[in-house]
C-alpha positions as CSV (number, residue, x, y, z in Angstrom):
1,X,70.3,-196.3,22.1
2,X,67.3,-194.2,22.8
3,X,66.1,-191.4,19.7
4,X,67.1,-187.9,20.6
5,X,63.4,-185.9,20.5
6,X,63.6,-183.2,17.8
7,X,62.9,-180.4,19.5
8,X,63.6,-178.4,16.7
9,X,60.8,-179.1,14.6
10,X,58.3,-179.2,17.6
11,X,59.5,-175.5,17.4
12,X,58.8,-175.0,14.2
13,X,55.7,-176.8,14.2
14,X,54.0,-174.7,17.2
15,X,55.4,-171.4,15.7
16,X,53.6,-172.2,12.7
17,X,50.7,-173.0,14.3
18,X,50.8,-169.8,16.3
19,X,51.3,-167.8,13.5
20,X,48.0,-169.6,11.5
21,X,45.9,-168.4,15.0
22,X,47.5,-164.9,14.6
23,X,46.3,-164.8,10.7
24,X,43.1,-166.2,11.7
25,X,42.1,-163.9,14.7
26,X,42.6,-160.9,12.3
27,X,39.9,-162.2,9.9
28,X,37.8,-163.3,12.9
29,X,37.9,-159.8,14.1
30,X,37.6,-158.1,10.1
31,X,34.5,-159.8,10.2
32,X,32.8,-159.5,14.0
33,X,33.6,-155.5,14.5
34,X,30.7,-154.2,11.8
35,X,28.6,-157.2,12.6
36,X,28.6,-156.2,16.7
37,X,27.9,-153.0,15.5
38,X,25.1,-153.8,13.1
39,X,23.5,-156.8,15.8
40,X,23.3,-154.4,18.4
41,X,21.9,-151.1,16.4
42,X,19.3,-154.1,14.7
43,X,18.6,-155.2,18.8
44,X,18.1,-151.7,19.8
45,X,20.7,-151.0,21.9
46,X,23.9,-148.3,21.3
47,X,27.1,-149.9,19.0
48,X,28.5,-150.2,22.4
49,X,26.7,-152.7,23.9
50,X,27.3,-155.6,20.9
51,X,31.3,-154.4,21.1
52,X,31.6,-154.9,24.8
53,X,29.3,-158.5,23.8
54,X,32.3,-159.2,20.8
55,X,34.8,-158.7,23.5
56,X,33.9,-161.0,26.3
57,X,32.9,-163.4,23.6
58,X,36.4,-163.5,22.7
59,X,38.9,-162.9,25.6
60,X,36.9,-164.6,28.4
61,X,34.7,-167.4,26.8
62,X,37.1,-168.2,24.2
63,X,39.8,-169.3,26.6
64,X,37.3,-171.8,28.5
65,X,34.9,-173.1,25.7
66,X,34.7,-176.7,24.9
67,X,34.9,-175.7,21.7
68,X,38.1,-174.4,20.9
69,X,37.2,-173.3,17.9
70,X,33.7,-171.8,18.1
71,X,33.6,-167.8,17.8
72,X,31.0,-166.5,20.6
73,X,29.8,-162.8,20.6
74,X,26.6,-161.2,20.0
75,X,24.2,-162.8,16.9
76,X,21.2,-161.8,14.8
77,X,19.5,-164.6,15.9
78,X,18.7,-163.0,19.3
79,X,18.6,-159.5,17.9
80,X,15.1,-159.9,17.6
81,X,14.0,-161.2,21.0
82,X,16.5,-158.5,22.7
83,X,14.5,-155.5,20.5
84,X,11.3,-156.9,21.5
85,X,12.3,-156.9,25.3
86,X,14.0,-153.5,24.8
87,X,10.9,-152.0,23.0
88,X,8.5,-153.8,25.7
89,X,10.6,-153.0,29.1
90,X,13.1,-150.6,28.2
91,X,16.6,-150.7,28.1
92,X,16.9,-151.2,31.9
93,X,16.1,-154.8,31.8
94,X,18.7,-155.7,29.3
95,X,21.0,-156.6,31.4
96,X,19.2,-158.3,34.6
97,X,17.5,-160.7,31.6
98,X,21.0,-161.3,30.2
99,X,22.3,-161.6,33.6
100,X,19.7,-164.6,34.4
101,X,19.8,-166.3,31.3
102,X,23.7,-166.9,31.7
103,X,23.1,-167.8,35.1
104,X,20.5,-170.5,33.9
105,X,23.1,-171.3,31.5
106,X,25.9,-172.0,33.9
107,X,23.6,-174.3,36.0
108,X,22.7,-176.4,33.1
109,X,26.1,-176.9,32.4
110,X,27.6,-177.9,35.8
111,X,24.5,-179.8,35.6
112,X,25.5,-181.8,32.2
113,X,22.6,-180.7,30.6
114,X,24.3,-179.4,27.1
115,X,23.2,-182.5,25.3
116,X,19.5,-181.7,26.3
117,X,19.7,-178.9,24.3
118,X,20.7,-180.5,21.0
119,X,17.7,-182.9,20.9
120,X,15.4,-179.9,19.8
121,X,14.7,-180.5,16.5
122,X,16.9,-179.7,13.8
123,X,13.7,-178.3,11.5
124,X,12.7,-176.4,14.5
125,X,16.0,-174.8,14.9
126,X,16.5,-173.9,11.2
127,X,12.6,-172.5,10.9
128,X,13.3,-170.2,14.3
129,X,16.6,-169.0,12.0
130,X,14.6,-168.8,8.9
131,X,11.5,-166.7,10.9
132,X,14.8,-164.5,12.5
133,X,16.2,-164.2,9.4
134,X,12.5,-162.5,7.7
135,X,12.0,-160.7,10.7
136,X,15.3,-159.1,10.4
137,X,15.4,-158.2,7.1
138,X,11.9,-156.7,7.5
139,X,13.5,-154.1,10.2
140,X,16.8,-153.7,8.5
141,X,15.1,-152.5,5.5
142,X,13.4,-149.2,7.4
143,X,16.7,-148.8,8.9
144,X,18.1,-148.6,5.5
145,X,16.0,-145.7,5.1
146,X,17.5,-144.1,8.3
147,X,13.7,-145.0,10.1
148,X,13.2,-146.6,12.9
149,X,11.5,-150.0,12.6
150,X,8.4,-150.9,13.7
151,X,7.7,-153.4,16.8
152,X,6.4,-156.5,15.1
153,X,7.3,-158.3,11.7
154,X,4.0,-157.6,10.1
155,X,4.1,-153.9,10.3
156,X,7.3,-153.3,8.8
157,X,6.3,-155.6,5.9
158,X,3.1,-153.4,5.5
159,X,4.8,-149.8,6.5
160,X,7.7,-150.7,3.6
161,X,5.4,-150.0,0.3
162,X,4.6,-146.5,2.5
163,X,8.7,-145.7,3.2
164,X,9.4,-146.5,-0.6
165,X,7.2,-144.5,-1.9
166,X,8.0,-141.5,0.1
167,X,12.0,-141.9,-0.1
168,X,10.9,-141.8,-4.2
169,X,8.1,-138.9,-4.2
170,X,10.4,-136.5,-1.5
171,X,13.5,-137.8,-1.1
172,X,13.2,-139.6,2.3
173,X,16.1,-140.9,3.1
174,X,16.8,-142.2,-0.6
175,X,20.6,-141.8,-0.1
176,X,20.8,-143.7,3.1
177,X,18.9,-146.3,1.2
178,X,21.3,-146.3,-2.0
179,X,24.3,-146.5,0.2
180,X,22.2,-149.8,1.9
181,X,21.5,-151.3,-1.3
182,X,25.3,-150.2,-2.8
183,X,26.8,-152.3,0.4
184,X,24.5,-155.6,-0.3
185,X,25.5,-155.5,-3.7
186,X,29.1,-155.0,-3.0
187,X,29.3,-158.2,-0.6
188,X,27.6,-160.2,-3.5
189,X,30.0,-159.1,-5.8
190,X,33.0,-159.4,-3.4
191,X,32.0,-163.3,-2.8
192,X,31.9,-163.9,-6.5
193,X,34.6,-161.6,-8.0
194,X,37.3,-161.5,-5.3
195,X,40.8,-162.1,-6.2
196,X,42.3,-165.6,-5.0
197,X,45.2,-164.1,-3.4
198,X,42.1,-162.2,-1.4
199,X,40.1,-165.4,-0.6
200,X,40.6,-164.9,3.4
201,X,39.2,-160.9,3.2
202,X,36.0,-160.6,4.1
203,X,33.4,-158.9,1.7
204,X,31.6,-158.1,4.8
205,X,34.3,-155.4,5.5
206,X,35.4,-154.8,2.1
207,X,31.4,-153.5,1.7
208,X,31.6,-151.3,5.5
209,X,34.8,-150.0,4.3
210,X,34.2,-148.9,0.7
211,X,30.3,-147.4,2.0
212,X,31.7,-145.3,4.9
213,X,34.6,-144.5,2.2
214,X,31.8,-143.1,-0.1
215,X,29.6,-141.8,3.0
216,X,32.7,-139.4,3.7
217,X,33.9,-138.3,0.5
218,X,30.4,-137.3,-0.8
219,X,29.5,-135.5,2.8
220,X,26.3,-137.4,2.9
221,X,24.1,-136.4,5.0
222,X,22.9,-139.7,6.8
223,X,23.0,-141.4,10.3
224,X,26.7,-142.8,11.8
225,X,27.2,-145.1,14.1
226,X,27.1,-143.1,17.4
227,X,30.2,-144.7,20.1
228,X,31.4,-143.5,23.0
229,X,35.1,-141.9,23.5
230,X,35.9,-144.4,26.7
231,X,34.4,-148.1,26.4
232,X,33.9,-147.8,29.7
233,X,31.3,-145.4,29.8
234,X,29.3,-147.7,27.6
235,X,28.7,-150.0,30.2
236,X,25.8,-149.9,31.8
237,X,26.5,-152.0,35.3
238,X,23.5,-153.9,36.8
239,X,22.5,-152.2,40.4
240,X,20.8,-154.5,42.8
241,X,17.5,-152.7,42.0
242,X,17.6,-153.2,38.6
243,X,18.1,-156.7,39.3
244,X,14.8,-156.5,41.2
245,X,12.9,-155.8,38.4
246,X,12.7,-159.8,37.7
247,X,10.9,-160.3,40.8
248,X,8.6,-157.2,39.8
249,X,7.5,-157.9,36.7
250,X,7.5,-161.8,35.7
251,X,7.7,-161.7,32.1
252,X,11.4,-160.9,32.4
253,X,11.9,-164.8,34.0
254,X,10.1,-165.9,30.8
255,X,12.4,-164.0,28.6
256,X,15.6,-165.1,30.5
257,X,14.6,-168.7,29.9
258,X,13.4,-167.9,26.3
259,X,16.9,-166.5,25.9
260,X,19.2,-169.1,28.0
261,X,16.6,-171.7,25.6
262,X,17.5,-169.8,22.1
263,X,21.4,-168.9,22.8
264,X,21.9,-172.3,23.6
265,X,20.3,-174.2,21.2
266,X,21.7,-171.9,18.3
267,X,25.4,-172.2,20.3
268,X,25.6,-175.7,20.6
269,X,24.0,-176.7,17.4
270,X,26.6,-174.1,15.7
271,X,29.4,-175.9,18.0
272,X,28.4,-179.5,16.5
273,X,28.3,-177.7,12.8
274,X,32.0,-176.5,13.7
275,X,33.1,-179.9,14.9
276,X,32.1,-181.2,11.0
277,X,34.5,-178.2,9.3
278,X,38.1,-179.3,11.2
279,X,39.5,-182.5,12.5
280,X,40.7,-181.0,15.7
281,X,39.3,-181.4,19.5
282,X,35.9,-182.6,19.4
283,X,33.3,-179.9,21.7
284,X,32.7,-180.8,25.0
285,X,29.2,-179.4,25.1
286,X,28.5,-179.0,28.6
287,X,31.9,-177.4,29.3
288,X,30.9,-175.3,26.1
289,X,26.9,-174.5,27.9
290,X,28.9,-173.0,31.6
291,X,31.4,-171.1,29.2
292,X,28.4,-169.1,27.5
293,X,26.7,-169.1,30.8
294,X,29.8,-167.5,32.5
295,X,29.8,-164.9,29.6
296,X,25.9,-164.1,29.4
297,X,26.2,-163.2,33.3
298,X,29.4,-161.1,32.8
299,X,27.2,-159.2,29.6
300,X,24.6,-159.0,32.1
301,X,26.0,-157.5,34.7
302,X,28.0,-154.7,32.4
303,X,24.5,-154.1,30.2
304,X,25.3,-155.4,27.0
305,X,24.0,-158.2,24.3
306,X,23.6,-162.0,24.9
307,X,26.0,-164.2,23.3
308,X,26.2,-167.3,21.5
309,X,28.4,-169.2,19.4
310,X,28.1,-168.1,16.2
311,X,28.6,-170.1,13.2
312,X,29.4,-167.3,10.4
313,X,32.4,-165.9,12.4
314,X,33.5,-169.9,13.7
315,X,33.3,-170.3,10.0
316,X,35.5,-168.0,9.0
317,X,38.2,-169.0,12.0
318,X,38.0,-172.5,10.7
319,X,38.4,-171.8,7.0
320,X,41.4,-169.1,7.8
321,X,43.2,-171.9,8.9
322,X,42.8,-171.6,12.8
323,X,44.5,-174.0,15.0
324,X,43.4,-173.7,18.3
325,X,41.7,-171.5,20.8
326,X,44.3,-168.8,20.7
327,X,42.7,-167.6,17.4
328,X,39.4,-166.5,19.3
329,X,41.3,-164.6,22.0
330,X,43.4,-162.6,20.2
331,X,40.2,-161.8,17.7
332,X,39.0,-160.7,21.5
333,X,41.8,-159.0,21.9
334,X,41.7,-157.2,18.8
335,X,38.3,-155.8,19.5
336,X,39.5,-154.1,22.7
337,X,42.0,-152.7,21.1
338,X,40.7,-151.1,18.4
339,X,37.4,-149.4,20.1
340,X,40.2,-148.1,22.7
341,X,42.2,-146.5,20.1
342,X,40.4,-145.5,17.0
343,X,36.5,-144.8,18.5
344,X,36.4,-141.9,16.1
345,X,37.1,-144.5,13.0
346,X,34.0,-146.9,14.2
347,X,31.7,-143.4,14.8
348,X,32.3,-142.8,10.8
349,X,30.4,-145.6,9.7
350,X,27.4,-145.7,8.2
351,X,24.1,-147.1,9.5
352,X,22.5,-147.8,6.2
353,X,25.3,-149.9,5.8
354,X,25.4,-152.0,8.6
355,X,21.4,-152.3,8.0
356,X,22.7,-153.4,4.5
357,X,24.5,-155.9,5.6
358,X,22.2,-157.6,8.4
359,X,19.5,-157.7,5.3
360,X,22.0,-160.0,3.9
361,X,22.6,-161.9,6.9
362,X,19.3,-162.2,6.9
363,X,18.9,-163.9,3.5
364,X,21.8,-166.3,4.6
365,X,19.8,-167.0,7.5
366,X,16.1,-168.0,5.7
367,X,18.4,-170.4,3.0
368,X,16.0,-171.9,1.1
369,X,18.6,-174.8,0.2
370,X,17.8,-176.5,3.8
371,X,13.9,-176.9,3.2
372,X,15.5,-178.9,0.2
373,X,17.9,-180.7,2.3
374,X,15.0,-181.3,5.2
375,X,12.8,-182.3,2.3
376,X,15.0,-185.2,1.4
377,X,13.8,-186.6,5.5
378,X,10.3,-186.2,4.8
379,X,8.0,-183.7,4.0
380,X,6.6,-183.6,7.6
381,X,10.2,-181.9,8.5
382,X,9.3,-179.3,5.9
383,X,6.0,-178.5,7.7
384,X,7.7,-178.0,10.6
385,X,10.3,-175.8,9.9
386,X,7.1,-173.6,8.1
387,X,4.7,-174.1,10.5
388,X,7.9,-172.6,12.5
389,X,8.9,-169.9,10.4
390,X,5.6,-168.5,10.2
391,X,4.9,-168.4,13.6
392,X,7.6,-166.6,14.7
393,X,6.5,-163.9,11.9
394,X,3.3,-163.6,13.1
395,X,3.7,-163.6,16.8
396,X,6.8,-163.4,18.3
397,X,10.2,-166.2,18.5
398,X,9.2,-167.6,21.9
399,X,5.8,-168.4,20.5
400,X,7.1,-169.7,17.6
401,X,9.7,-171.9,19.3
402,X,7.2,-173.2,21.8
403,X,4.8,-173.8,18.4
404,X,7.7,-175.2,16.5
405,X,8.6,-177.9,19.0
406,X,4.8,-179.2,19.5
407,X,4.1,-179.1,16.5
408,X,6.8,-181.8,16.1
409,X,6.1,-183.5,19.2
410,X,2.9,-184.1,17.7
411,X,4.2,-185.1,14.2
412,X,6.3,-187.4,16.3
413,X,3.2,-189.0,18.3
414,X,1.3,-189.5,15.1
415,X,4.1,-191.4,13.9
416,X,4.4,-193.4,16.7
417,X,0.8,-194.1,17.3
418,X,0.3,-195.1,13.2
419,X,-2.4,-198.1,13.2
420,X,-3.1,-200.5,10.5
421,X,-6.5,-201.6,10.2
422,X,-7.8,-204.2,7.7
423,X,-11.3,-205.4,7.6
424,X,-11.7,-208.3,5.5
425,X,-14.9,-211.6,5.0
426,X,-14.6,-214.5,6.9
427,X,-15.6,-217.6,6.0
428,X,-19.1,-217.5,6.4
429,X,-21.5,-214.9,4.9
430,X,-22.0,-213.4,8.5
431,X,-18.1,-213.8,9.5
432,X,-15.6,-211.0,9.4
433,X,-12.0,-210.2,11.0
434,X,-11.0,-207.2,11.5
435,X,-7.2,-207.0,11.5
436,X,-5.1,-204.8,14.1
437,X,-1.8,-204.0,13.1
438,X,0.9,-201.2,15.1
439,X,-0.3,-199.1,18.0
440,X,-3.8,-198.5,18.8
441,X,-4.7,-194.9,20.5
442,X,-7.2,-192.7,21.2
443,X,-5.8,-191.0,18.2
444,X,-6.7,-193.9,16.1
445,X,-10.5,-193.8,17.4
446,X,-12.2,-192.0,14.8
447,X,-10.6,-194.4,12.2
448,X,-11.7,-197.7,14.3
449,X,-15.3,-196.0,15.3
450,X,-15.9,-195.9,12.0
451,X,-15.5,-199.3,11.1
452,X,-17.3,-200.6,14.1
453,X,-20.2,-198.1,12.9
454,X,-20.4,-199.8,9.4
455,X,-20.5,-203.4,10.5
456,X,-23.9,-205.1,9.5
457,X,-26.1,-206.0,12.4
458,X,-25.8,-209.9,13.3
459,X,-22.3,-209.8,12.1
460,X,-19.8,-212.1,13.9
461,X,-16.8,-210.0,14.3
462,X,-13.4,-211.2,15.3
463,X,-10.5,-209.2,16.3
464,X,-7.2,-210.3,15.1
465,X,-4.6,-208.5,17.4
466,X,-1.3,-211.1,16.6
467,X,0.3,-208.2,15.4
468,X,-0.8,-205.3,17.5
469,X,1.9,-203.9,19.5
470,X,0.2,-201.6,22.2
471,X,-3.5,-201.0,22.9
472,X,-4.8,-197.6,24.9
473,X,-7.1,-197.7,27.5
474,X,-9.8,-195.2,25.4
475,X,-9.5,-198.3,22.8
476,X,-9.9,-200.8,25.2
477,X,-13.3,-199.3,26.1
478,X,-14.3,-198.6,23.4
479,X,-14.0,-202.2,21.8
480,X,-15.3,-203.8,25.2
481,X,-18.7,-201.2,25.4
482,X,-18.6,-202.1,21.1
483,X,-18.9,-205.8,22.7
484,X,-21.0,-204.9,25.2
485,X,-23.8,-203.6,22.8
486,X,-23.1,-205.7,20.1
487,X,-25.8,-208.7,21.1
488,X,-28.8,-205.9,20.9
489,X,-27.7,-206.0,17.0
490,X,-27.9,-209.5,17.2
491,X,-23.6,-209.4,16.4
492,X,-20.9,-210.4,18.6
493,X,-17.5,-209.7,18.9
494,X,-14.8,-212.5,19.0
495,X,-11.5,-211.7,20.9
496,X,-8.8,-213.1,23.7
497,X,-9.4,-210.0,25.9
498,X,-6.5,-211.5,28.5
499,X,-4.4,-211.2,25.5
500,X,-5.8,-207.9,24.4
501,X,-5.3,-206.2,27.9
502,X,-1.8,-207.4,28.1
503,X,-1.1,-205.6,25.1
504,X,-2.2,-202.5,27.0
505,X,0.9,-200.2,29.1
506,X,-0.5,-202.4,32.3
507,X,-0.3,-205.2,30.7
508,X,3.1,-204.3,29.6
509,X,4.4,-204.0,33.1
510,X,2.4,-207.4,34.1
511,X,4.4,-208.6,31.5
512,X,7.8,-207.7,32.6
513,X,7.0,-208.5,36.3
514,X,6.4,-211.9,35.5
515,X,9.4,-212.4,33.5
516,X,11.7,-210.7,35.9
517,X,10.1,-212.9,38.9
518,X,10.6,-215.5,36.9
């Protein structure tokens, strides 16, 4: 007698399930509406433009992602590279840079490519966060003030002593700044003092909520968020000759790989970070790579931000209890809806505020806890998340990037090429044996030139290279014109140079030849 399937509680089962998505796409979207707001005010760009981002993110990317669970839209990590472009090439070539990157994007995942992107290191990644993080909360902070921030890092650090005092001495936008400061404080308090029965409610919007609150019933006179009656008037469609500014001006093809580079490092990192929180679908990271590609090129073509998966608002979805990818839509979904119907609701809020809170994002971002945790790998992970950090203060986030990723390429080589050198008597007066352990390189000459240099003249030398993995040709040289001139000293130098060469990348090959002839 075969069992009867109980359909019943398969019922039951997917209802609840459904209902946990529903629950969890309303905290998804409690959270995302002041941050789209805030990411794209911080890039530069009208409210509208990180909105329109936050929608696509959810209705169209989050029902093809290969990871259901990862919350795309727009992210402070690339609201610095988009006001730098903005600030550089004007508003124009937003969206054919967008438009490229996702299109880069989209060929690097049909390609298989997504995996590529995750071998960047991981102190690279969290230093060009950190560097973002500093560089945001350097602009945020003159935004506080109702001013506009400066172009580069290092003047809005020096220009802040100047905005403080003047807010203090005449009043310069000192209650903008209090409301800034007030919102900061109330998300701090809000994550230590909420309520359990609360634990789900963001203190992100408990803090935009309560400021706009005070902003209206005190009539203070400060900047609001300005938004468009119709969505649609916000969009700012790409015309075929605005598309031909790429071809014009060839910066713009190094920003749209900069930013196809950046969103998807940050996305699929954030998507392997996500896959750690739940025990759910694992992310199929190329799948993932075409889904933000397909949603960069749509936010290209309509004028708005780049997206990536972003790991604060995935966080939330996860830890709200979401199920499946239904959670991101409806957040999506929720987006649309609300900047359809209450525009004049969004258009109250405060811009202090939303600087307030991306000057705590960007604290979250810098999280002096992971130089700790990179620390525990080595200190050499430390320098390069700094060397990282500080670049992209100093210069700009490609530069630092590009910095960040030699620098540890080089760290890596050093490693790799570490040589072991041990000069010790022999066992006569005028014998010694110099001992050659690991890889020998040209980056190991000064060490072994200096050795050479020191040996007494009519000294019989002997190489002892049982151990010595690889050999270089620079070494080779240098040890056979050492040999070479060593008789004029009256010294000689002792080695099997067949076995030495074969140690070399030739000799490798030799090697393998022979065996596979064999």
């Amino acid at each position: 007698m075969s069992a009867v399937p109980n359909t019943a509680a398969g019922s039951t089962a997917r209802s609840s399930n459904v209902f946990a998505d529903f629950l969890a796409s309303i905290v998804v979207f409690l959270v995302a509406v002041p941050l789209c707001m805030g990411i794209a005010i911080a890039s530069g760009v009208p409210a509208a433009a990180g909105l329109i981002t936050g929608i696509i993110g959810g209705l169209l990317v989050g029902a093809i992602a290969g990871s259901p669970l990862l919350v795309s839209g727009p992210a402070a990590g690339l609201a610095v590279l988009v006001f730098e472009l903005v600030q550089t090439h004007g508003i124009v070539a937003l969206g054919p840079v967008v438009l490229l990157a996702g299109l880069i994007q989209v060929v690097a995942g049909v390609t298989g490519l997504g995996m590529w992107f995750r071998m960047v290191s991981p102190a690279v990644v969290n230093g060009m966060l950190a560097g973002i993080g500093v560089l945001i909360i350097a602009s945020q902070f003159h935004v506080m003030f109702d001013a506009k921030p400066l172009p580069t890092g290092f003047q809005n650090f020096f220009a802040a002593p100047k905005l403080i005092f003047n807010s203090i001495t005449n009043g310069a936008g000192a209650q903008a700044a209090l409301l800034g400061l007030a919102t900061i404080a109330m998300i701090l308090a809000w994550d230590k003092l909420r309520p359990k029965q609360l634990k789900l409610f963001p203190g992100v919007l408990f803090a935009i909520v309560a400021a706009t609150a005070i902003a209206e019933l005190m009539q203070l006179p400060i900047n609001r968020v300005e938004l468009p009656d119709n969505l649609v008037a916000g969009i700012d469609w790409v015309l075929p000759k605005d598309a031909m500014l790429l071809f014009s001006k060839p910066t713009l093809l190094v920003s749209a790989f900069a930013f196809a580079f950046i969103a998807s490092a940050e996305t699929l990192l954030s998507a392997a970070a996500v896959d750690r929180m739940h025990n759910g679908p694992r992310t199929k990271f190329s799948r993932e790579l075409a889904a933000q590609g397909i949603g960069n090129t749509l936010c290209g073509l309509m004028g708005a931000l780049p997206m990536t998966g972003v790991i604060v608002r995935s966080a939330a979805n996860v830890q709200a209890g979401a199920t499946s990818r239904l959670s991101t839509i409806l957040h999506g979904t929720w987006i649309l809806a609300f900047v359809l119907l209450l525009p004049w609701l969004l258009r109250m809020a405060p811009v202090a505020a939303l600087a307030g809170i991306l000057v705590y994002t960007g604290f979250k971002m810098v999280k002096p806890s992971q130089v700790r945790e990179l620390a525990e790998f080595g200190r050499g992970n430390v320098a390069v998340f700094a060397v990282t950090a500080l670049v992209i203060v100093a210069t700009d986030l490609l530069m630092g990037v590009m910095v960040g990723i030699g620098f540890a390429l080089l760290r890596l080589a050093l490693r790799s090429a570490r040589l072991h050198l041990n000069l010790k008597a022999g066992d006569q007066p005028n014998q010694k044996t110099l001992r050659m352990v690991g890889f020998a390189t040209f980056l190991n000459i000064p060490w072994i030139v200096k050795i050479l240099d020191d040996i007494e003249p009519g000294t019989e030398l002997t190489l002892d290279i049982d151990r010595l993995r690889h050999v270089d040709y620079a070494v080779l040289v240098l040890l056979q014109d050492w040999a070479r001139m060593a008789p004029v000293n009256g010294s000689a130098l002792l080695v099997d140079w067949e076995q030495l060469k074969s140690r070399s990348e030739g000799g490798d090959e030799r090697r393998e030849l022979v065996q596979v002839t064999a």
